[in-house]
C-alpha positions as CSV (number, residue, x, y, z in Angstrom):
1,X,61.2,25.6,13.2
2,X,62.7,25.4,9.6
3,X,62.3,22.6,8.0
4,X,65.7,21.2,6.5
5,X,65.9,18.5,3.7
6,X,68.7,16.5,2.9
7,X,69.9,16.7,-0.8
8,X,68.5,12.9,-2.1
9,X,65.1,14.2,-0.3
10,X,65.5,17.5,-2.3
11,X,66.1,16.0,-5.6
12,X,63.5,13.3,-5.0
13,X,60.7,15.8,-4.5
14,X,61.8,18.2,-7.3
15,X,61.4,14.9,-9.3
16,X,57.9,14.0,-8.3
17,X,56.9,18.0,-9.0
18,X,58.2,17.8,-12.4
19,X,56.4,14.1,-12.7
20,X,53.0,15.7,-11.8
21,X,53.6,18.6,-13.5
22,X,54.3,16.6,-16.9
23,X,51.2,14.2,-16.0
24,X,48.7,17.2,-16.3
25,X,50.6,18.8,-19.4
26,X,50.4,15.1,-21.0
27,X,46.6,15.0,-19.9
28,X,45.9,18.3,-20.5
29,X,47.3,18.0,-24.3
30,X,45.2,14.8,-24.7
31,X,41.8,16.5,-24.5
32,X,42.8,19.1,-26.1
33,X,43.7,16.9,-29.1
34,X,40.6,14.6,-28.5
35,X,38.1,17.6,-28.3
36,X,40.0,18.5,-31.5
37,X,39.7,15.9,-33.1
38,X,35.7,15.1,-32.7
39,X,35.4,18.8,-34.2
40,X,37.4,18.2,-37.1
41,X,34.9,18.9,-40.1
42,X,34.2,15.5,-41.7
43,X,34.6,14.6,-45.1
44,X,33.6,12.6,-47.6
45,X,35.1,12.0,-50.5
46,X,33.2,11.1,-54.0
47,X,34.7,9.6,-57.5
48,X,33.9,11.2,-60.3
49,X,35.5,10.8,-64.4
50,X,36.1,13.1,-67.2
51,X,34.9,12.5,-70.8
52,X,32.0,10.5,-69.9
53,X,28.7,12.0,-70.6
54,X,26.0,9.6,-69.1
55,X,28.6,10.9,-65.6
56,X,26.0,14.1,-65.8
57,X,24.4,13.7,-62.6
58,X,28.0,13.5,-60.7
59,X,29.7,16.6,-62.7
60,X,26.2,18.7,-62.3
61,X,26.4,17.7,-58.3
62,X,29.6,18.9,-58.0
63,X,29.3,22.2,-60.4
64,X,25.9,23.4,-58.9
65,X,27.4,22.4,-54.9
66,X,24.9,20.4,-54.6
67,X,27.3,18.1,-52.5
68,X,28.7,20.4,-51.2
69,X,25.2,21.7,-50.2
70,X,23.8,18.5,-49.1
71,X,26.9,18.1,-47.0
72,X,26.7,21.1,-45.5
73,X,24.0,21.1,-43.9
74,X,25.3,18.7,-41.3
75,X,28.2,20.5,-40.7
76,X,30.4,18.4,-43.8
77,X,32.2,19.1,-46.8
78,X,33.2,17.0,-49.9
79,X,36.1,16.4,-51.5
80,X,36.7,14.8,-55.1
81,X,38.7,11.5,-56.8
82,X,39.3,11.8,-60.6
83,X,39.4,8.2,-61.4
84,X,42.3,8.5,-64.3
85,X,42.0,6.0,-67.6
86,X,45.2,4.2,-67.2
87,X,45.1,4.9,-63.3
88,X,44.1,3.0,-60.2
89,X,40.6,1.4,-60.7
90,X,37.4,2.7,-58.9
91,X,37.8,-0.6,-56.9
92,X,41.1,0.0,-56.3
93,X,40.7,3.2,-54.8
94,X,37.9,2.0,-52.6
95,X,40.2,-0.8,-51.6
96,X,42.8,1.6,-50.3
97,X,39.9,3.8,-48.6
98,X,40.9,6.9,-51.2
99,X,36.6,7.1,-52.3
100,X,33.8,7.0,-49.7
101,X,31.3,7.2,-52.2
102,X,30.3,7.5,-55.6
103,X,28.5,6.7,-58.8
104,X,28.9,3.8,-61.7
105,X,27.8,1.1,-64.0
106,X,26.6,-1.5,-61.0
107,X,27.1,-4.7,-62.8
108,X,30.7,-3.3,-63.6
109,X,31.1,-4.3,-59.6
110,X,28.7,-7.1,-58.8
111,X,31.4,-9.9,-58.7
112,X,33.9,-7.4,-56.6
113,X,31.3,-6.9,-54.4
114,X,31.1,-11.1,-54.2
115,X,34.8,-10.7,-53.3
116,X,35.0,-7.9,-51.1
117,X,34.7,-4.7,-52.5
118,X,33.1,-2.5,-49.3
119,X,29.9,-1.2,-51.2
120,X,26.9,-0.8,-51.1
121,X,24.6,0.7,-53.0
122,X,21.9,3.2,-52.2
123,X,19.7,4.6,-55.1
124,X,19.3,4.1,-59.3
125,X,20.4,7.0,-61.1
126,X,19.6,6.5,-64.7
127,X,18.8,4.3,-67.3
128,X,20.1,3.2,-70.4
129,X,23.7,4.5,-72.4
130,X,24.7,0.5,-73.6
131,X,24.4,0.0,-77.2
132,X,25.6,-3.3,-79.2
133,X,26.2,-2.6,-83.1
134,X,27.3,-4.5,-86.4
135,X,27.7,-3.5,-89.4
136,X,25.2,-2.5,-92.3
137,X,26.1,-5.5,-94.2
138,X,26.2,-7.9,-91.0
139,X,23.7,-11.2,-91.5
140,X,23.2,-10.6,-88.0
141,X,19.3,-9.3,-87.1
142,X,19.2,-10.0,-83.8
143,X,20.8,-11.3,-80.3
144,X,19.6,-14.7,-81.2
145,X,22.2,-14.7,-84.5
146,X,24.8,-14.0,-81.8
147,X,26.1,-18.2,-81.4
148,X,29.8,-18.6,-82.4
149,X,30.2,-14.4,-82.9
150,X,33.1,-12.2,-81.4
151,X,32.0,-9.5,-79.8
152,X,33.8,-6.6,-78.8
153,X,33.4,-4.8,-75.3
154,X,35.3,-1.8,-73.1
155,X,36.7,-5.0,-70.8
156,X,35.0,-8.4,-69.9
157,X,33.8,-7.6,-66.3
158,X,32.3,-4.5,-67.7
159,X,28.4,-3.7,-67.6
160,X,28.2,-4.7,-71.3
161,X,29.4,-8.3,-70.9
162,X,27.1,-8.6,-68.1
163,X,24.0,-7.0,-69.6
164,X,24.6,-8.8,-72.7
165,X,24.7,-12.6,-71.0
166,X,21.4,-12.0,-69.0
167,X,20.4,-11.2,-72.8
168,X,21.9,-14.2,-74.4
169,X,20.5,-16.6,-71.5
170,X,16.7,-15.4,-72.2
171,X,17.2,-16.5,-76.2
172,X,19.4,-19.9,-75.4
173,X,22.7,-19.2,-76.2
174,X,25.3,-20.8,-73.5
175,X,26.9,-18.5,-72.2
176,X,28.7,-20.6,-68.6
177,X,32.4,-21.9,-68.9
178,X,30.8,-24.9,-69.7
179,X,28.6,-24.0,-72.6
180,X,29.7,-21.1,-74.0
181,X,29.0,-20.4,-77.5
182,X,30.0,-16.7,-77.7
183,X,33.3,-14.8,-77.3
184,X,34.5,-11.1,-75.7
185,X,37.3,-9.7,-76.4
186,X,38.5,-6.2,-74.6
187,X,39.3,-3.1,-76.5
188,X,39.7,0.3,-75.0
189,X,37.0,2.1,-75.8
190,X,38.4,4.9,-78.3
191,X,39.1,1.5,-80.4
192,X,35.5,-0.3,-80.4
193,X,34.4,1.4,-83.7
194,X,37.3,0.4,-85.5
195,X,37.8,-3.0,-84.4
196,X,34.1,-3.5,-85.7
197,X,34.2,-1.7,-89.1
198,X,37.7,-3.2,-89.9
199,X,36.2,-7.0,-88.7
200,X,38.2,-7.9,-86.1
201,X,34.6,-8.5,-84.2
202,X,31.4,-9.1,-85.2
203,X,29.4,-7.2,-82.6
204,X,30.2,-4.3,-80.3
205,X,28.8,-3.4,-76.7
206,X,29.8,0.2,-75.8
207,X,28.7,3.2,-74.1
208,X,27.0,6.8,-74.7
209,X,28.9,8.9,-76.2
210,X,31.1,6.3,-78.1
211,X,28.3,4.0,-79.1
212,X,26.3,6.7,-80.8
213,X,29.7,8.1,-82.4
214,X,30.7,5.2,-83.9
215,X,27.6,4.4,-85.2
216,X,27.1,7.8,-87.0
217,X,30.7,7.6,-88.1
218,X,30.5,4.0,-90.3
219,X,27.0,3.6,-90.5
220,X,26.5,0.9,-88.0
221,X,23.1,-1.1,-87.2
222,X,22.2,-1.2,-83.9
223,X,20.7,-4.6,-82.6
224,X,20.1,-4.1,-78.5
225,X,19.5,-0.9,-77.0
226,X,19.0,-0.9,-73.3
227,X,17.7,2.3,-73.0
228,X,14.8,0.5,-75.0
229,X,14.7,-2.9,-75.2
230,X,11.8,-4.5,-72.9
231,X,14.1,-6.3,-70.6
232,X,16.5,-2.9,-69.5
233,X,14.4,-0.5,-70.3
234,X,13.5,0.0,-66.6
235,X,16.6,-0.9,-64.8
236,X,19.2,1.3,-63.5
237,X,22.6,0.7,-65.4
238,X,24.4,3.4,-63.5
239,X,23.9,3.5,-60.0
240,X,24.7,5.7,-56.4
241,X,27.1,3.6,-54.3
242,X,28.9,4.4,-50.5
243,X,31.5,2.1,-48.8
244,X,30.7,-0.1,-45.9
245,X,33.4,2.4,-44.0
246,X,31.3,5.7,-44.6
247,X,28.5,3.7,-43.7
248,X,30.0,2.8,-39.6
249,X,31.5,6.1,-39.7
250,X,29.4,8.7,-40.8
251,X,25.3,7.5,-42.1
252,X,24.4,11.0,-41.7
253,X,27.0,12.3,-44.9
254,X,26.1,8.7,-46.6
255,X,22.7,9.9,-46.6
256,X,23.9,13.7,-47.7
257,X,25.9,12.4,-50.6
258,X,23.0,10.1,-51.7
259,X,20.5,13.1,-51.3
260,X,22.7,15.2,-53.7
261,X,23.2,13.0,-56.6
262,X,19.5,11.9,-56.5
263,X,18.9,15.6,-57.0
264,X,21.5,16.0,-59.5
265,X,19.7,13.4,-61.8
266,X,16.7,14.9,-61.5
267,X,17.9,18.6,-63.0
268,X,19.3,16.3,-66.0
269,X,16.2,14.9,-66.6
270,X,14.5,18.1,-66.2
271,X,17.1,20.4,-68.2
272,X,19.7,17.7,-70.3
273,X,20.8,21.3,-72.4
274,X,21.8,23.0,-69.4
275,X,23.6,19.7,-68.1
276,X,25.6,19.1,-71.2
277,X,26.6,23.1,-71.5
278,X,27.8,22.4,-67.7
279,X,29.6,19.6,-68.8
280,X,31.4,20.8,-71.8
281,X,32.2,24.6,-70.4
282,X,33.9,22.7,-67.1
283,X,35.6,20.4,-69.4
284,X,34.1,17.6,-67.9
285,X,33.1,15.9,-71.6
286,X,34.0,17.4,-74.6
287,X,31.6,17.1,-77.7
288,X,28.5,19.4,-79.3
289,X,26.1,20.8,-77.2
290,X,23.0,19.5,-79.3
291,X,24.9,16.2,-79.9
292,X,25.2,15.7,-76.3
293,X,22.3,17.3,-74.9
294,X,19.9,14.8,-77.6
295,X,21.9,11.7,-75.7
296,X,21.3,13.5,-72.7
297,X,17.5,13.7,-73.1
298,X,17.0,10.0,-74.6
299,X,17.8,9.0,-71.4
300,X,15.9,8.6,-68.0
301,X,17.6,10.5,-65.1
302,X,14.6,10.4,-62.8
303,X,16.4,8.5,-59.7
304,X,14.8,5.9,-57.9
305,X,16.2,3.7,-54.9
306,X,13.1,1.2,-55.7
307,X,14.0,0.3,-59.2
308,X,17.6,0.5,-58.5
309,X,17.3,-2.2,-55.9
310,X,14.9,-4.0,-58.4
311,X,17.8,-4.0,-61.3
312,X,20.5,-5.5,-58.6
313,X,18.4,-8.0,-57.6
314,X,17.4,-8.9,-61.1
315,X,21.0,-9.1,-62.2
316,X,22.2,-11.0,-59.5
317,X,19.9,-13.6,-60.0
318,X,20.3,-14.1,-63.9
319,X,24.2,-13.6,-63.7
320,X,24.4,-16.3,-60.9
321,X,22.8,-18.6,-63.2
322,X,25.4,-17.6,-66.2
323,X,28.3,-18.5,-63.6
324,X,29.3,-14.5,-63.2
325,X,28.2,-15.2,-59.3
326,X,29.5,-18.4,-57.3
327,X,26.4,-20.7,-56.9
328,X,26.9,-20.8,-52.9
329,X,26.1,-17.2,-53.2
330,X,23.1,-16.6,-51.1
331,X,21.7,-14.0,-53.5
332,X,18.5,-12.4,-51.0
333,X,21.6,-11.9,-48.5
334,X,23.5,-10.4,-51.3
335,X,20.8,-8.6,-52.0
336,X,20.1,-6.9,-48.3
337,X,23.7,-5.8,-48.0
338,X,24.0,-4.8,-51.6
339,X,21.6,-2.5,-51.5
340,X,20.7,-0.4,-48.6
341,X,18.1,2.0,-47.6
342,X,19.5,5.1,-45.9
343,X,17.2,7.0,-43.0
344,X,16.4,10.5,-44.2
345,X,16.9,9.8,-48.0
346,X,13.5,9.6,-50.2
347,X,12.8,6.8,-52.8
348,X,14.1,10.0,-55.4
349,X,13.9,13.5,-56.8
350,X,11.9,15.5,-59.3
351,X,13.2,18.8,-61.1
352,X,10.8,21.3,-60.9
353,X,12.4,23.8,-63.5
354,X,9.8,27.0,-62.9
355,X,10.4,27.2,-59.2
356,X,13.9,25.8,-59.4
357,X,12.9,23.1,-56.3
358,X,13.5,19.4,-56.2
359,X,10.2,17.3,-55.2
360,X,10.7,14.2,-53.0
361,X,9.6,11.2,-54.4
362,X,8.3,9.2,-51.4
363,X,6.4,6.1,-52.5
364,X,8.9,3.2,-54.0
365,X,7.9,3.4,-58.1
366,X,6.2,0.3,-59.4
């Protein structure tokens, strides 16, 4: 017998076909997407800046693919932030989750990371580039001459300041909010030289190339050099860093991007002419190849997580006691989430440049 449906009935089961059709297309979509979405190629993206030449390691990682390298052999790729003079800071652009990881003066960022900032860092890349000057006819010998003096630095959370009051501490001079017998004052860099030689300061902090520049160009006389001095000459003044986000997210390209800028160091050390003709024929630093492959070479790009982790720790200490860090800082927990060690990645890298291969470096250095 046929079977007859009144018209409500009719409409009511058209209605529930089209429901369960649209359920499945709705579900069927969703996995789709999902699967989609766990095979879309991760990431990461790195900082990098132009016209600095102690940057080497990061403009050779990224002109030899060495990120891109590391990266992709777990199936990643990298992408790169030019962090503009004038532009958003590097913090600022970690902030707003625009840089997953990257490379920089450290103590530039210890009191952000006190506040905040989502870093940590993972490996020392080199050491050295900070320079303080006066000039030729200054009184001043020494840092301990340095009571009641202006001194000029690129800005007054920069790694200068910072070095330079660990420095001041050891020979006396006050330098807390409650005792403090010197004064910084903030000058772009492009105007540290002049400030000095025209006497608005007394004393300048700057950084490879500028330091060396301006003290060729008026004759300067260097007093501190961390690239030598006792106390810096073994710590890690620019340093590997990822965000606490890559970290969760993706260890595996933290690790990658670590890998590749401890290896990038190490070809600077081994080869600082090639690095610097890299540098200027990319326009990454602009200058004279022997000028800037002699700055290159004076200083140490052998990488080391160890030491870098030794430098931070040292810093935080001495900076807490200057009032940089709060005193209700609790610096060995500062310390362990700071500064990480990251499966797969070795203490650092040697540049072997006969067979063109990087040697790990397993054992932390002393």
């Amino acid at each position: 017998m046929t079977k007859k449906f009144f018209p409500g009935v009719r409409s009511a089961w058209a209605g529930l076909v089209l429901f369960t059709f649209s359920v499945f297309m709705i579900c069927g979509c969703s996995k789709k997407q999902k699967a989609a979405n766990n095979t879309a190629q991760k990431v990461v993206r790195i900082n990098y800046q132009t016209g600095t030449l102690c940057a080497a390691p990061v403009h050779i990682a990224m002109k030899k693919g060495l990120f891109e390298e590391e990266l992709a052999k777990i199936g990643q790729k990298a992408e790169y932030v030019n962090v503009v003079e004038g532009g958003p800071t590097l913090a600022e652009l970690i902030g707003s989750g625009k840089v997953d990881a990257g490379y920089g003066l450290y103590a530039t960022q210890l009191q952000a990371i006190e506040n905040g900032l989502p870093i940590s860092y993972t490996s020392g890349i080199h050491t050295g580039c900070t320079k303080y000057y006066v000039r030729a006819d200054s009184d001043i010998q020494s840092v301990k001459d340095l009571r009641g003096k202006k001194i000029g630095v690129p800005g007054l959370a920069d790694s200068s300041v910072m070095n330079l009051k660990r420095k001041l501490l050891d020979v006396g001079i006050g330098v807390t909010a409650d005792n403090n017998e010197v004064e910084f004052l903030s000058y772009s860099s492009s105007d540290l030289a002049i400030a000095l030689n025209n006497g608005a300061v007394d004393v300048i902090g700057a950084h490879d190339p500028v330091a060396t520049r301006g003290e060729l160009a008026y004759g300067f006389r260097k007093i501190l050099d961390t690239g030598t001095d006792e106390k810096f000459v073994h710590e890690y003044c620019c340093q590997q860093f990822v965000t606490h986000k890559l970290l969760k997210e993706n260890p595996e390209g933290a690790a990658a991007a670590t890998r590749a800028l401890q290896k990038a160091s190490a070809f600077v050390e081994a080869e600082p002419v090639e690095a610097a003709r890299i540098q200027i024929e990319s326009d990454l630093v602009s200058g004279d190849l022997e000028f800037n492959s002699k700055l290159l070479d004076e200083l140490n790009f052998i990488p080391s997580r160890s030491l870098g982790k030794k430098t931070f720790e040292a810093a935080a200490r001495q900076l807490q006691v200057a009032g940089i860090l709060k005193p209700e800082t609790d610096i060995d927990k500062f310390v362990e989430t700071g500064y990480i060690e990251l499966p797969g990645v070795p203490d650092g890298y040697i540049y072997d440049s006969e067979k063109g291969e990087y040697i790990e470096i397993i054992e932390p250095r002393a």
